[in-house]
C-alpha positions in Angstrom: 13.7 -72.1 59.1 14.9 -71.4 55.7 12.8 -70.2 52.7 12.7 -70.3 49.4 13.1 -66.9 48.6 16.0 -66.8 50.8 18.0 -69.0 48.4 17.1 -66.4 45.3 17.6 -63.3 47.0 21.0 -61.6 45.2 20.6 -63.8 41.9 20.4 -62.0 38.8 16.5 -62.3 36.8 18.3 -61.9 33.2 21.5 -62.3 31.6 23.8 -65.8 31.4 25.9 -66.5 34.7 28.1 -68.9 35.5 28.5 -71.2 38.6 30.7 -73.9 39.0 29.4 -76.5 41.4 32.5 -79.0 41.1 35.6 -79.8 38.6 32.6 -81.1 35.8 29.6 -79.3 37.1 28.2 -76.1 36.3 25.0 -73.8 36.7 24.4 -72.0 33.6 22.1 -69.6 34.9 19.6 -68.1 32.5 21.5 -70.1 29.5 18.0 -71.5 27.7 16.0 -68.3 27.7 16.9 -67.0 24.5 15.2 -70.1 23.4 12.4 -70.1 25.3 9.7 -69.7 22.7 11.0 -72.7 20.5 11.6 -74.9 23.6 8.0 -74.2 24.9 6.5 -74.9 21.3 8.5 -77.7 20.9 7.1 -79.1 24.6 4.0 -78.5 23.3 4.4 -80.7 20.2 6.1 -83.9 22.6 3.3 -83.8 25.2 0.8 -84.1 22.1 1.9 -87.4 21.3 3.3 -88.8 24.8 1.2 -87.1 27.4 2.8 -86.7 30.5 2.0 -89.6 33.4 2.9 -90.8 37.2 5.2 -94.3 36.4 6.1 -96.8 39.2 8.4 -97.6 40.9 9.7 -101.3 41.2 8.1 -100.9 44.8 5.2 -100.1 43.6 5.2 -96.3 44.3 3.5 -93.8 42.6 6.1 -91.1 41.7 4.8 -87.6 42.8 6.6 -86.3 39.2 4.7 -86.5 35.8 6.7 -87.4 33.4 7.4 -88.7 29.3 10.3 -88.6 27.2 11.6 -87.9 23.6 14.5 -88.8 21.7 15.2 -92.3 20.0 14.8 -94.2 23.9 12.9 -93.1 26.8 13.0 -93.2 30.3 10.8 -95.7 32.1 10.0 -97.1 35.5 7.5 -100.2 36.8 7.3 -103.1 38.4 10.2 -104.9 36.6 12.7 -102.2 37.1 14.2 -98.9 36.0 15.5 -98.6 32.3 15.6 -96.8 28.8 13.4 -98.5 26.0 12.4 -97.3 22.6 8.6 -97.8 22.9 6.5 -95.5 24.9 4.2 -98.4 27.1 1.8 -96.0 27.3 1.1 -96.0 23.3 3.2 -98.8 22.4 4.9 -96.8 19.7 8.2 -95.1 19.3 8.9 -91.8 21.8 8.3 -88.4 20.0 11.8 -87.8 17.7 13.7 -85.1 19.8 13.0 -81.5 18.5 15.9 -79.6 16.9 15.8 -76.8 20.0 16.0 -79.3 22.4 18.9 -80.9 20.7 20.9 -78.1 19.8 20.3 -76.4 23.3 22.0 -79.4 25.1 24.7 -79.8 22.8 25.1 -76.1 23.1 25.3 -76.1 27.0 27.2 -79.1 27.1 30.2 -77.3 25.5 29.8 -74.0 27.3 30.8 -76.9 30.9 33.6 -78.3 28.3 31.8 -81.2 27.0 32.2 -80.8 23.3 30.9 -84.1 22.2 27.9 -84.2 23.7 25.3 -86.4 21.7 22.1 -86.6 23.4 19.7 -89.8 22.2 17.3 -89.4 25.4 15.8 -86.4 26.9 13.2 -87.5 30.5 11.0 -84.6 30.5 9.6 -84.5 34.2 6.6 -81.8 35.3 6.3 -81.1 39.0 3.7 -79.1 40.6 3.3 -78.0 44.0 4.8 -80.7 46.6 6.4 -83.2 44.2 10.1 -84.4 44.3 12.9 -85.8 43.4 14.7 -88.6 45.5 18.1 -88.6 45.8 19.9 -90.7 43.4 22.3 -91.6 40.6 22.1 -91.4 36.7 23.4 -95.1 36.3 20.9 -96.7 33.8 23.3 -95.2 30.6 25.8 -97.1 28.6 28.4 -94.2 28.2 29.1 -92.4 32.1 31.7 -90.2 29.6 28.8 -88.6 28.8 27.5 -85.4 30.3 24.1 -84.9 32.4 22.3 -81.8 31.1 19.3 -80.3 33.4 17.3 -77.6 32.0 14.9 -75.9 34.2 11.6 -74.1 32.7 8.7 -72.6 35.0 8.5 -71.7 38.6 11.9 -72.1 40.5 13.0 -75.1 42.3 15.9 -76.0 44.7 18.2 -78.7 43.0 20.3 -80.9 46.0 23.8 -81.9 44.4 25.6 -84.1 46.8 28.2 -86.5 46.7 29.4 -89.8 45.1 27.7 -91.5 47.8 23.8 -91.1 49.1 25.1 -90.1 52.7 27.5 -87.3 51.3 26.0 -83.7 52.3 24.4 -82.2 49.8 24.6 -78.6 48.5 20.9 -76.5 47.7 21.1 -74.6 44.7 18.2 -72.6 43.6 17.2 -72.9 39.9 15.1 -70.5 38.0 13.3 -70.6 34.3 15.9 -70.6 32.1 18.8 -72.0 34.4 20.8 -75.4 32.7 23.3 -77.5 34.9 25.8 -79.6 33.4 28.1 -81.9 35.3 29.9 -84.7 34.3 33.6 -86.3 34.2 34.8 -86.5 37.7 31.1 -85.1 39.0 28.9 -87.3 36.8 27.6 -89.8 39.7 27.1 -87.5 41.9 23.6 -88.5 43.6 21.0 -85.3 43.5 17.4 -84.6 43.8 15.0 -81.7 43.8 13.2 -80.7 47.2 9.4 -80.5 47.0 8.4 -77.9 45.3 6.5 -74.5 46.9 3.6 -72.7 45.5 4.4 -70.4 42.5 3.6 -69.0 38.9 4.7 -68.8 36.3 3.2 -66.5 33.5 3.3 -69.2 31.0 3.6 -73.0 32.6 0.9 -71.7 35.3 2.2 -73.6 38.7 4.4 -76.0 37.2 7.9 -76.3 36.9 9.8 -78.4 33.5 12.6 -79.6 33.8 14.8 -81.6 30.8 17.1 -83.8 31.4 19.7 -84.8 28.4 21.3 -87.7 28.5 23.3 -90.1 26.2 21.8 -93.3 26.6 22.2 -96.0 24.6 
């Protein structure tokens, strides 16, 4: 049976890597951390003015991931369907305007994986703790699939599926730790992927959660 710590044992703790996971995708490993402090105080700040929460699916399942949003539209999921929309329905007011470091940081990795005009107007800020998930699936709810995906990973570590261009396609386990962005677009950007549930862990600042923020260009 495989574990967790199997999958991290050999990576490096510090220092940028890069891993190339097909012809558009990356791993930028340890890419953020030189921004951590701004990224964490600029967390701080969204999650004060759209606390995180458990949305619906349109089959009525509770989703074992907290999340919110910021940027100029927002991720959202209930009854009716999946889509972006400009108005928090938990508030009823605009999402929280995207922080500079959050911005610049996706813009930033977004080039490093050759995707110079990246311009993010949606960032789904998801918190998982212990046991929650992420289905397989596609990014298909944006306007522009020219655009890139960016993933950034804060917390305790997580092991990201990235499979094919069709649910059924095997699917390849790469470990992400604090710090760690993937990128993948172009010929890789509907690829389906998930996160497996995640194990027990700390982390000496997010405590047993793991952040994870995904860029997108949206409308």
């Amino acid at each position: 049976m495989w574990m967790i710590k199997d999958l991290f044992e050999g990576l490096p703790q510090v220092g940028p890597r890069e891993e190339q996971l097909g012809p558009g995708a990356w791993v930028l490993r340890a890419f953020s951390l030189a921004d951590e402090a701004s990224l964490l105080a600029s967390l701080e700040g969204v999650v004060s003015q759209a606390p995180f929460r458990h949305m619906v699916t349109p089959g009525g399942y509770r989703m074992s991931v907290a999340m919110t949003n910021c940027g100029s539209l927002g991720w959202v999921s209930d009854r009716t369907g999946y889509r972006y929309d400009a108005i928090d329905p938990l508030s009823g007011l605009a999402w929280p305007r995207m922080p500079d470091a959050f911005f610049n940081l996706a813009k930033t990795a977004a080039a490093e994986a050759g995707f110079n005009d990246f311009d993010p107007d949606a960032c789904l800020i998801n918190r998982y703790e212990p046991g929650a998930k992420l289905s397989l699936h596609q990014d298909r709810d944006e306007r522009d699939y020219g655009q890139p995906i960016v993933s950034v990973s804060l917390g305790v570590p997580a092991v990201f599926l990235f499979g094919g261009l069709k649910r059924s396609d095997r699917t390849e386990r790469v470990p992400v730790r604090h710090g760690d962005v993937v990128v993948w677009g172009g010929p890789d950007r509907l690829r389906y992927h998930g996160v497996l549930p995640l194990k027990e862990d700390q982390h000496p600042v997010l405590g047993r959660c793991r952040i994870n923020l995904t860029f997108r260009k949206a409308g």
